[in-house]
BATOR-513685 format. One record per residue (C-alpha): residue number from 1; residue in three letters; x, y, z. Coordinates in nm, 3 decimals. Each point is the difference from the previous one (the first is absolute). Last residue first. Layout:
BEGIN
<r nr="NUM" rest="ALA" px="X" py="Y" pz="Z"/>
...
//
This chain:
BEGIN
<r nr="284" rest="UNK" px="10.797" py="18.535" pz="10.957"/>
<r nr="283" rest="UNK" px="-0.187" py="0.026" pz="-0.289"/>
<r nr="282" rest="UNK" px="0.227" py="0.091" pz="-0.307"/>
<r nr="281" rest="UNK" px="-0.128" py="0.166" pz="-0.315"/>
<r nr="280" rest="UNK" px="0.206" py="0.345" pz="0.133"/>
<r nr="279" rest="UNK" px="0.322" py="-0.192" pz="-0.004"/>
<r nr="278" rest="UNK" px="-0.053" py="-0.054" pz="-0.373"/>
<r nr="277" rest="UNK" px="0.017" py="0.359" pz="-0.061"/>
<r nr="276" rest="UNK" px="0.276" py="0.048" pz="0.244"/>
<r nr="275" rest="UNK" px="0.225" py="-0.212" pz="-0.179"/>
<r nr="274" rest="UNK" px="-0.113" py="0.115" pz="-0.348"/>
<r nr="273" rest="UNK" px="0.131" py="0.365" pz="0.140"/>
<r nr="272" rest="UNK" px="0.310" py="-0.175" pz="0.066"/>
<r nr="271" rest="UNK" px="0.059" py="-0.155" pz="-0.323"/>
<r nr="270" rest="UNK" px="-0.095" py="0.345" pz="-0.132"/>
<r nr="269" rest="UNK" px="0.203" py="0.190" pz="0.190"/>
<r nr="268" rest="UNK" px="0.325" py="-0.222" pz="-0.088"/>
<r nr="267" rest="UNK" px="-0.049" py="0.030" pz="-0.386"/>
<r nr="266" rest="UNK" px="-0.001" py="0.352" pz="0.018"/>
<r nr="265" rest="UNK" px="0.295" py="-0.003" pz="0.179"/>
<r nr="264" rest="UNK" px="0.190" py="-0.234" pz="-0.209"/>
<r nr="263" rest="UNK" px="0.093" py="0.296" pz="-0.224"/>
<r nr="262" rest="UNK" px="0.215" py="0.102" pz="0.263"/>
<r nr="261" rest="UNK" px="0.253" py="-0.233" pz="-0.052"/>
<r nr="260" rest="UNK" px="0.262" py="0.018" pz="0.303"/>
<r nr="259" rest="UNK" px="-0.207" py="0.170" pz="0.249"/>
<r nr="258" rest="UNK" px="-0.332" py="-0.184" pz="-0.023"/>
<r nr="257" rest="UNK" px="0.206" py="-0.338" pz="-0.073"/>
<r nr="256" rest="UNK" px="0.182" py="0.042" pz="0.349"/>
<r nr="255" rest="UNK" px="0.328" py="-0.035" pz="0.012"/>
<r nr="254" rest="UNK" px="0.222" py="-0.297" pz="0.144"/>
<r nr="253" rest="UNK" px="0.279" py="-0.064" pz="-0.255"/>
<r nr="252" rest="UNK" px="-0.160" py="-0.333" pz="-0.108"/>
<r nr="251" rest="UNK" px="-0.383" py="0.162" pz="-0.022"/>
<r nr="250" rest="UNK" px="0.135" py="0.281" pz="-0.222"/>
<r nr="249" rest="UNK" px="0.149" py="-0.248" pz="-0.250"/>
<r nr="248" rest="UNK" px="-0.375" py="-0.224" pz="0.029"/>
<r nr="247" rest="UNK" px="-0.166" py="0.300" pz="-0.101"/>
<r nr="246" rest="UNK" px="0.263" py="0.070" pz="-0.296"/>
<r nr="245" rest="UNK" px="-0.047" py="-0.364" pz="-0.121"/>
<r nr="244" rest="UNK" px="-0.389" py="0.102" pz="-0.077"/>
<r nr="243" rest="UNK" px="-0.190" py="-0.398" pz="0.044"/>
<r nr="242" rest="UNK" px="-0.334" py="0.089" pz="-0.037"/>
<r nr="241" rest="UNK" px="-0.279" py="0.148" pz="0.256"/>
<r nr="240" rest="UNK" px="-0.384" py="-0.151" pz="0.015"/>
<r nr="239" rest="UNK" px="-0.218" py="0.137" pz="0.247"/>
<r nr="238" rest="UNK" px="-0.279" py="-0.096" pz="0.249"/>
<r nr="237" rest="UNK" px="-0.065" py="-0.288" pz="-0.149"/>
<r nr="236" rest="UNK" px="-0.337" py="-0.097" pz="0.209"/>
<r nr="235" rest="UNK" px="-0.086" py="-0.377" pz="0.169"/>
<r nr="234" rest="UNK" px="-0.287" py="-0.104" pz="-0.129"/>
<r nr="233" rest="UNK" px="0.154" py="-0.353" pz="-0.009"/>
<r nr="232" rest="UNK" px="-0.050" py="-0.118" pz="-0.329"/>
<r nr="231" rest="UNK" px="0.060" py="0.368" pz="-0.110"/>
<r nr="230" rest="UNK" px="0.390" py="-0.032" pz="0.186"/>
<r nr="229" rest="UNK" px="0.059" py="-0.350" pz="-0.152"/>
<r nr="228" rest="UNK" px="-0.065" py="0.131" pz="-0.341"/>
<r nr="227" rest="UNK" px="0.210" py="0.322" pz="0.053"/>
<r nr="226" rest="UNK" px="0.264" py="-0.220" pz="0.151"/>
<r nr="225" rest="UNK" px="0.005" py="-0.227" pz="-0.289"/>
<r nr="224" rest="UNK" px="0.391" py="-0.038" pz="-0.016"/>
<r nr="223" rest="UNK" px="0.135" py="0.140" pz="-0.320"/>
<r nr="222" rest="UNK" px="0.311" py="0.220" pz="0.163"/>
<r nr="221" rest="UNK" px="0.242" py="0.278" pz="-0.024"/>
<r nr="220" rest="UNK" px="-0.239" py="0.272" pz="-0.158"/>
<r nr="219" rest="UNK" px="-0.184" py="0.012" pz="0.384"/>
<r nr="218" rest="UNK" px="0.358" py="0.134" pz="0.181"/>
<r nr="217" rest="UNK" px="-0.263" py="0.008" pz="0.284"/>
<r nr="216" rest="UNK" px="-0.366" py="-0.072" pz="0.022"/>
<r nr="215" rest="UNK" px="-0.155" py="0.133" pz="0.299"/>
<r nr="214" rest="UNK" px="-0.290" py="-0.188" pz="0.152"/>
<r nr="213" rest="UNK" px="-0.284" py="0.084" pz="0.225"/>
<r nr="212" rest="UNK" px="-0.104" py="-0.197" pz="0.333"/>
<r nr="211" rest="UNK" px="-0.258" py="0.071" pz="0.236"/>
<r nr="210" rest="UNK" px="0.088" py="-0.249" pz="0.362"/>
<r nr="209" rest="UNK" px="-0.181" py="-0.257" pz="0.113"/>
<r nr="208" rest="UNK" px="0.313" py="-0.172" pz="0.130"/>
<r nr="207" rest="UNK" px="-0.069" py="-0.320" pz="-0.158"/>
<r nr="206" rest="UNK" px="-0.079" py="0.166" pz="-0.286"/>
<r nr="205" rest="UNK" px="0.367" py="0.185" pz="0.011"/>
<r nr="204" rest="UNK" px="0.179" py="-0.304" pz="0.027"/>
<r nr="203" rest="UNK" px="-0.179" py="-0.149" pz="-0.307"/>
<r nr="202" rest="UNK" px="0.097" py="0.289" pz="-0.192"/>
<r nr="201" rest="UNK" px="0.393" py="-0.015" pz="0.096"/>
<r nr="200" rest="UNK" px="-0.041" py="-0.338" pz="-0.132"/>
<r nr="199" rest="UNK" px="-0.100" py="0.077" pz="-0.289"/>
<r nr="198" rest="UNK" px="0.219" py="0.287" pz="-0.025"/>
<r nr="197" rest="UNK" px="0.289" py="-0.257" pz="0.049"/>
<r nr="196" rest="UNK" px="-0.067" py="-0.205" pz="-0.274"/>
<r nr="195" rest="UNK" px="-0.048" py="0.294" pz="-0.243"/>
<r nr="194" rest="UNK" px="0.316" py="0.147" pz="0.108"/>
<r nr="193" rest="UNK" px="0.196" py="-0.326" pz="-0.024"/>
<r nr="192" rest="UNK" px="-0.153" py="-0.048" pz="-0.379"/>
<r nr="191" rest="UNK" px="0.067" py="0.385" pz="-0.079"/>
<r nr="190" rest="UNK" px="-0.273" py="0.236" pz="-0.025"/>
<r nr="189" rest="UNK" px="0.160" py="0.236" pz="0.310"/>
<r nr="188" rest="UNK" px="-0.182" py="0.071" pz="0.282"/>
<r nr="187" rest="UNK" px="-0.062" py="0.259" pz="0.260"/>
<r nr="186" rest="UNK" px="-0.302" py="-0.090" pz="0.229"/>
<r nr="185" rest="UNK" px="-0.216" py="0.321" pz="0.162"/>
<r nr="184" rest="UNK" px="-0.152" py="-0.083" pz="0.290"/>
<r nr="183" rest="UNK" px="-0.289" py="0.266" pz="0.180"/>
<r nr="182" rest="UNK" px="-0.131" py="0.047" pz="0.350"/>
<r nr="181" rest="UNK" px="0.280" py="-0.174" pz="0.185"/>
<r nr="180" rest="UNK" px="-0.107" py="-0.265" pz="0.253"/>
<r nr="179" rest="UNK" px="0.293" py="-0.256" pz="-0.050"/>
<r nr="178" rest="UNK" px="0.236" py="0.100" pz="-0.298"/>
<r nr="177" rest="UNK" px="0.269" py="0.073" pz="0.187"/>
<r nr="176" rest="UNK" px="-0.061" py="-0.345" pz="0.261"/>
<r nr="175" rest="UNK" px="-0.045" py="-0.192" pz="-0.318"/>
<r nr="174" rest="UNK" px="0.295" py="0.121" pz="-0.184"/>
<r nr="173" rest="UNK" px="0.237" py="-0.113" pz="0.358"/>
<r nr="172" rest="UNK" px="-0.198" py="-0.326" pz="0.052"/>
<r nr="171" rest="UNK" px="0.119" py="-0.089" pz="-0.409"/>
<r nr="170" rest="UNK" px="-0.154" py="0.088" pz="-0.331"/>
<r nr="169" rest="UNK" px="0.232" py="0.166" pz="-0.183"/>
<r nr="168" rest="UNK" px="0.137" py="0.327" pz="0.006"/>
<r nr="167" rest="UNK" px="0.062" py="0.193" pz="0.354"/>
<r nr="166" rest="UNK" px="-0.245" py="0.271" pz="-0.019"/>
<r nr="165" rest="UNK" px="0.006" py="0.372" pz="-0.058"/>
<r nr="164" rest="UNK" px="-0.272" py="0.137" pz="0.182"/>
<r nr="163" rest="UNK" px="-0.146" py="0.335" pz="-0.084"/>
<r nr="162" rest="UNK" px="-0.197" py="0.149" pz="0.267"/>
<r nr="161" rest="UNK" px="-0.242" py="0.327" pz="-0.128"/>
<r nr="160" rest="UNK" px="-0.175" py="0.264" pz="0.190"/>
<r nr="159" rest="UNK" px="0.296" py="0.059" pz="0.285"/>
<r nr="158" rest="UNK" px="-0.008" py="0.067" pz="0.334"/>
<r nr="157" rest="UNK" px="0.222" py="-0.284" pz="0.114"/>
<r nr="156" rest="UNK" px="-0.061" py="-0.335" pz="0.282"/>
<r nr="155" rest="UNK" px="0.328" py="-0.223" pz="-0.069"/>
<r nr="154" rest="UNK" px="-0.231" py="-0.371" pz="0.081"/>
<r nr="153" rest="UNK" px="0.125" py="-0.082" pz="-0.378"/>
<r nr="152" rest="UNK" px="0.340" py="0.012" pz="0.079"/>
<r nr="151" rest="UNK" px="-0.053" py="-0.199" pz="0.297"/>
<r nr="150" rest="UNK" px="-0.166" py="-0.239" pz="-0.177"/>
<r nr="149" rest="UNK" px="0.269" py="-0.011" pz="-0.345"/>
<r nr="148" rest="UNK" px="0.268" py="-0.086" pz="0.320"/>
<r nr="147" rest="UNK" px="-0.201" py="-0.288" pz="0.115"/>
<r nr="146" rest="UNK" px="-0.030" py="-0.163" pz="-0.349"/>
<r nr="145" rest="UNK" px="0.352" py="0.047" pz="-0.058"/>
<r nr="144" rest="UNK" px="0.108" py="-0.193" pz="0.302"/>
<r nr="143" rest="UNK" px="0.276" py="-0.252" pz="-0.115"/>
<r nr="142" rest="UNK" px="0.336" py="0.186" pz="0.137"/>
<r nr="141" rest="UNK" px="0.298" py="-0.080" pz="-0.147"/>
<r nr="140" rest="UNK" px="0.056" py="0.318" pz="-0.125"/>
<r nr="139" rest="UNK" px="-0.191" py="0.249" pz="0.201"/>
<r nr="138" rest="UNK" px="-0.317" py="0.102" pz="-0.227"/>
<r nr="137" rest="UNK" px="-0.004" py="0.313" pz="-0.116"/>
<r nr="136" rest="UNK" px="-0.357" py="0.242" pz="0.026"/>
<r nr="135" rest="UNK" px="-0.024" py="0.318" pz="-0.188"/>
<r nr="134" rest="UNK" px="-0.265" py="0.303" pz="0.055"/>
<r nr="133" rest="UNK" px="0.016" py="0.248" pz="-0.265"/>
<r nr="132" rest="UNK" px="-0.221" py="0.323" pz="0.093"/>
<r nr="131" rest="UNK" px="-0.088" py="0.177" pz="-0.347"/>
<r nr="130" rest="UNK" px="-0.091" py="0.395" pz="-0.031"/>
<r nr="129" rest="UNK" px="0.349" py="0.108" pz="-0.041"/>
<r nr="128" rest="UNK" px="0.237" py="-0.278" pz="0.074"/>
<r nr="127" rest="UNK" px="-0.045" py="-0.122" pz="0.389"/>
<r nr="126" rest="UNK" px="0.243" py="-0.275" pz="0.073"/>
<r nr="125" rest="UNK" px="-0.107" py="-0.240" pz="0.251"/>
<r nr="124" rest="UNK" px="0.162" py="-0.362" pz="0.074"/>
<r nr="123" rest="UNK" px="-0.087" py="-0.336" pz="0.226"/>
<r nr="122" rest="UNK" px="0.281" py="-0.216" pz="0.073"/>
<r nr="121" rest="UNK" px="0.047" py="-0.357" pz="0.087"/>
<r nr="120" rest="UNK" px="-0.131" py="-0.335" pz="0.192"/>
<r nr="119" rest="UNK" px="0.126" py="0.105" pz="0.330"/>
<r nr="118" rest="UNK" px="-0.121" py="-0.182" pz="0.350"/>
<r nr="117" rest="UNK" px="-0.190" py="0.118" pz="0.245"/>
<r nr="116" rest="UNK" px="0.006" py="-0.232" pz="0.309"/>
<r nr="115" rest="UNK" px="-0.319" py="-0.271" pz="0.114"/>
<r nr="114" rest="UNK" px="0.004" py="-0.190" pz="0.293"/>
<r nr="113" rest="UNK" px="-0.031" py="-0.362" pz="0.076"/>
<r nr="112" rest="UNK" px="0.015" py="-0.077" pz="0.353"/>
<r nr="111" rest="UNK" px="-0.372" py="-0.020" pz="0.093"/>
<r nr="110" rest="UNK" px="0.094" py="-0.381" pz="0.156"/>
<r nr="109" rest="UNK" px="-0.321" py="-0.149" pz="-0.195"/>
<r nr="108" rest="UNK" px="0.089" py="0.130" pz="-0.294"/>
<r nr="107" rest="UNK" px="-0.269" py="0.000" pz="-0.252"/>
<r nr="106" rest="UNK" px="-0.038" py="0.412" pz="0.014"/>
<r nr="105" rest="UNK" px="0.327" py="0.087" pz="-0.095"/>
<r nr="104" rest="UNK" px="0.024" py="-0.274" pz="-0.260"/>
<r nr="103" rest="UNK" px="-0.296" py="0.115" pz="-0.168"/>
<r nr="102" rest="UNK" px="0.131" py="0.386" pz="-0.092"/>
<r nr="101" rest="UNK" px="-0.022" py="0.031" pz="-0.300"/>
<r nr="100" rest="UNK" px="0.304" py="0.131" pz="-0.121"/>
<r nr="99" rest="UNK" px="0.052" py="-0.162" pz="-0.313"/>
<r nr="98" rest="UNK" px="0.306" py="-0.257" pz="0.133"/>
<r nr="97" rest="UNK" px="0.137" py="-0.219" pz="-0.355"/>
<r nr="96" rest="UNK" px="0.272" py="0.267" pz="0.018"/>
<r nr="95" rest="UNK" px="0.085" py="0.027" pz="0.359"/>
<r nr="94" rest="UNK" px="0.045" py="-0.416" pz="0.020"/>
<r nr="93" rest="UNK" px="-0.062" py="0.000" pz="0.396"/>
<r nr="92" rest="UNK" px="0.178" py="-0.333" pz="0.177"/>
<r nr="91" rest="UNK" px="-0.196" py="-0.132" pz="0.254"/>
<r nr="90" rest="UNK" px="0.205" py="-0.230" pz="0.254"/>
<r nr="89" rest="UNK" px="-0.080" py="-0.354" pz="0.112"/>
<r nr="88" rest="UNK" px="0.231" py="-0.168" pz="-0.205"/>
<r nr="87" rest="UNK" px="-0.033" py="0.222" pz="-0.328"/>
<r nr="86" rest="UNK" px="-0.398" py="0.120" pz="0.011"/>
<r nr="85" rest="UNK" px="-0.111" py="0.208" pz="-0.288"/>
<r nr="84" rest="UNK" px="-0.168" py="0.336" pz="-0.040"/>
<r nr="83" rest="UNK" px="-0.056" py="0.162" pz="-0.345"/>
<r nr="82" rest="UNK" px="-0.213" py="-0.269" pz="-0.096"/>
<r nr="81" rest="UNK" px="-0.214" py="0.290" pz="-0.133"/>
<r nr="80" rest="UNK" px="-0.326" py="-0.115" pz="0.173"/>
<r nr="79" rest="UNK" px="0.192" py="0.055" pz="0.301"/>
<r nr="78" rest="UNK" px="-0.240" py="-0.176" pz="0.300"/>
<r nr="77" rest="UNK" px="0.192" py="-0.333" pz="0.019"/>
<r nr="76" rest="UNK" px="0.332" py="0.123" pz="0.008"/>
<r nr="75" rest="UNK" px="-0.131" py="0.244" pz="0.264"/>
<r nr="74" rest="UNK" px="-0.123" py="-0.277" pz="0.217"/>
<r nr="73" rest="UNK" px="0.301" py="-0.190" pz="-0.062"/>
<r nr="72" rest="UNK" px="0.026" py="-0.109" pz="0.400"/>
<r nr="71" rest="UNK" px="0.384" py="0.062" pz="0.018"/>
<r nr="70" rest="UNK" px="0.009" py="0.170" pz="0.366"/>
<r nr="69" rest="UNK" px="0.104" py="0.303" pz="-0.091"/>
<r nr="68" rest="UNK" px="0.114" py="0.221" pz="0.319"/>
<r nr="67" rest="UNK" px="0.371" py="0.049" pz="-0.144"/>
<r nr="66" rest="UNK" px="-0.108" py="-0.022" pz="-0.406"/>
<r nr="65" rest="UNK" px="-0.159" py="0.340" pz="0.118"/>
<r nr="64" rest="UNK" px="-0.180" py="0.044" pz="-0.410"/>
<r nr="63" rest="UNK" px="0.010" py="0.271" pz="-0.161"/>
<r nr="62" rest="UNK" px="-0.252" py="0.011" pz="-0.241"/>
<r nr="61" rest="UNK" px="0.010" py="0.246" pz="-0.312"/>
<r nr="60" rest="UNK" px="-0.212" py="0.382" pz="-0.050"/>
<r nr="59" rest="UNK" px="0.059" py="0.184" pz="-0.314"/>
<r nr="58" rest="UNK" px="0.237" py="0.291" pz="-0.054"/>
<r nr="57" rest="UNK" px="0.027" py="0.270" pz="-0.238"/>
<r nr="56" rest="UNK" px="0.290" py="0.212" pz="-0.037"/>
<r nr="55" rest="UNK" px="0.004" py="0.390" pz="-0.090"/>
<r nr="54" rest="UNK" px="0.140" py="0.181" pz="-0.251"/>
<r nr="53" rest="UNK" px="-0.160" py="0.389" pz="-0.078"/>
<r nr="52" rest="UNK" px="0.050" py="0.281" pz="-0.271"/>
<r nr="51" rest="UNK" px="0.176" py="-0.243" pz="-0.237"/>
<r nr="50" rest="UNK" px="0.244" py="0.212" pz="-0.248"/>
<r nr="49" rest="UNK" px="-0.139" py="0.158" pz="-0.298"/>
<r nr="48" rest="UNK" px="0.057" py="-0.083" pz="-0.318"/>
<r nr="47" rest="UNK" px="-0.292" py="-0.246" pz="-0.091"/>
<r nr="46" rest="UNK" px="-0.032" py="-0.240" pz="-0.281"/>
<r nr="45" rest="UNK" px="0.242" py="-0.234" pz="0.204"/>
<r nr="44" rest="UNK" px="-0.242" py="0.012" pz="0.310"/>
<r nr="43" rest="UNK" px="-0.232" py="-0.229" pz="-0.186"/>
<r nr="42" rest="UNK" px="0.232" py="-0.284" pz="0.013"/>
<r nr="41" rest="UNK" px="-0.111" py="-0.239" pz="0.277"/>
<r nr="40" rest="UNK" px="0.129" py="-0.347" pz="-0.080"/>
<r nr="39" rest="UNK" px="-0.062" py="-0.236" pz="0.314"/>
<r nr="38" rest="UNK" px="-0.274" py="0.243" pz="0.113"/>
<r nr="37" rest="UNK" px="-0.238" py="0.009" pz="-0.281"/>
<r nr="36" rest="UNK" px="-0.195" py="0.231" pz="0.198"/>
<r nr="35" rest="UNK" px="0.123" py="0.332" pz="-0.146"/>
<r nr="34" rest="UNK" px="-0.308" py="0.226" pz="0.117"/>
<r nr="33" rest="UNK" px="-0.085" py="0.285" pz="-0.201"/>
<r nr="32" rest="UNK" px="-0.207" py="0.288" pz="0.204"/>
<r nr="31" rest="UNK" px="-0.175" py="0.235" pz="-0.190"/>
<r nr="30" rest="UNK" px="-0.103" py="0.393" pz="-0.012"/>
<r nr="29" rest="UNK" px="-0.200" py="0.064" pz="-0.293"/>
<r nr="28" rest="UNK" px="0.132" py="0.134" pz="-0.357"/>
<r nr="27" rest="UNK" px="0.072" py="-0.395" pz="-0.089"/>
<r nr="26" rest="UNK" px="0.314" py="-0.011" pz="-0.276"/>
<r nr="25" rest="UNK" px="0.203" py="-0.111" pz="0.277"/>
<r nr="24" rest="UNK" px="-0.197" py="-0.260" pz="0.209"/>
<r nr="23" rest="UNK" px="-0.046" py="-0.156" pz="-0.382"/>
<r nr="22" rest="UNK" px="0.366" py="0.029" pz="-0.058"/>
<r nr="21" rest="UNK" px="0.110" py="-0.204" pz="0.223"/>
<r nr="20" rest="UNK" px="-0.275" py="-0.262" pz="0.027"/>
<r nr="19" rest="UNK" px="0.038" py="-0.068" pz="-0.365"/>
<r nr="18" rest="UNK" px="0.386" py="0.029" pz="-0.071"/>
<r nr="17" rest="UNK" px="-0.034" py="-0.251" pz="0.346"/>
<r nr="16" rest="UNK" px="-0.250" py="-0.277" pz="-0.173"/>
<r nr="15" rest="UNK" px="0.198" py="0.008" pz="-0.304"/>
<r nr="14" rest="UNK" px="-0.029" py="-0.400" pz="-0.105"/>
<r nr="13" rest="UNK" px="0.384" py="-0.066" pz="0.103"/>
<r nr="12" rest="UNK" px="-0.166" py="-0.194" pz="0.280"/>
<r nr="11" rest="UNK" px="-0.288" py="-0.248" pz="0.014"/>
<r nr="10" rest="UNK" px="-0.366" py="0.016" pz="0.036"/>
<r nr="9" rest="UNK" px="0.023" py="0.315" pz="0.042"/>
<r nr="8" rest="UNK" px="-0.146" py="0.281" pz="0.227"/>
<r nr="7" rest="UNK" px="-0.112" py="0.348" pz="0.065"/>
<r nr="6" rest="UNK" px="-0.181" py="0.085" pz="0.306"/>
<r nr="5" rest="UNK" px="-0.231" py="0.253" pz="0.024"/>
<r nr="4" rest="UNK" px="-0.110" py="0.169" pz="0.341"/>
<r nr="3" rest="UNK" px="-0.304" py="0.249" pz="0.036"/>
<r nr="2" rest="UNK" px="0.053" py="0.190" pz="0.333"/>
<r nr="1" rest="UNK" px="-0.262" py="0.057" pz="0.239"/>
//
């Protein structure tokens, strides 16, 4: 069975997809890297290549016969979502309140509710060398991240290691990346915001039950006590980077730090090696 990391932030602009990129890249195993920060997805602009597969995703929404209702509310009443409500006798669906659970098919009295597919977005593959990139996109408008990341996350590969790249932050959409994954690595920056928000990134991931190691990016920027907050917490610092102006130029125009300054290499296999060595303390 696969080993899946997922590398997160408290908030963006921290690094979290220089990290997840290149770490599936510098790895000599087969991977998978799965873009799940669906409104933004961006890891496909490190690659080349063109997508090998596009296909939509669906989830399941009500349709209701308004015809043969009779007004009686008992799907209002059932939708823990309040994504059903009752305008003069007649239920009105709100699609993106509605998570697909399918309690106003089974509260109607009539039976005529039914359920239709209906598109949330796109799910990508491009195969580069020995990495699989799997990329979800949200459909504007549309307000189901969380069930996107799932099916993403359902995508059955043979592959030894999963790298997720999360949506930052802390919402429904980090929480269903981050869900269940053997190992969390938080990018942070030792500013005041980025302190803040690791702290709360933290507290997610304890709620979650979930391992957590810290990378400290651009760390010559700051004088936040991460390092202090980090030991209080027996939390480990996995690695340390500073700001280097020519690894944030060959983010901006899309190439990947491996190719564009070698010299990071190095520094890439042992961040990852660190990974797996604190992996290896886990019980799961």
């Amino acid at each position: 069975m696969a080993k899946t990391i997922a590398i997160a932030s408290g908030k963006g602009g921290t690094g979290k997809t220089t990290f997840a990129v290149n770490l599936a890249c510098v790895s000599n195993k087969p991977v998978v890297l799965l873009d799940c920060d669906v409104e933004a997805p961006n890891t496909h602009l490190f690659f080349s290549k063109q997508w090998d597969t596009e296909d939509e995703v669906y989830v399941n929404s009500p349709v209701i016969d308004e015809k043969l209702c009779v007004g009686c509310g008992e799907c209002q009443k059932h939708c823990r979502f309040k994504a059903i409500i009752l305008l003069r006798d007649k239920p009105l669906v709100t699609y993106e309140l509605c998570h697909s659970c399918g309690a106003c098919v089974l509260a109607c009295p009539s039976n005529i509710i039914s359920e239709k597919p209906r598109a949330i977005g796109v799910k990508r593959t491009l195969q580069s060398g020995k990495l699989k990139l799997i990329q979800g996109e949200l459909n504007i408008g549309e307000a189901r991240s969380s069930a996107l990341i799932d099916h993403l996350k359902r995508v059955t590969v043979e592959r030894e290691i999963v790298f997720i790249d999360a949506p930052p932050g802390t919402s429904c959409a980090t929480i269903a990346a981050i869900s269940d994954v053997d190992y969390l690595v938080l990018v942070t920056e030792p500013t005041p915001l980025g302190f803040n928000d690791l702290k709360l990134a933290v507290e997610m991931a304890a709620r979650l039950n979930l391992k957590v190691g810290v990378i400290i990016n651009k760390s010559d920027i700051g004088k936040e006590p991460i390092k202090k907050y980090c030991r209080d917490k027996e939390i480990s610092i996995i690695a340390e980077m500073g700001y280097d102006q020519s690894l944030a130029k060959a983010y901006s125009e899309g190439k990947l730090v491996l190719q564009a300054l070698p010299e990071y290499q190095e520094k890439f296999n042992s961040i990852l090696s660190c990974i797996y060595k604190e992996m290896s303390k886990c019980k799961k």
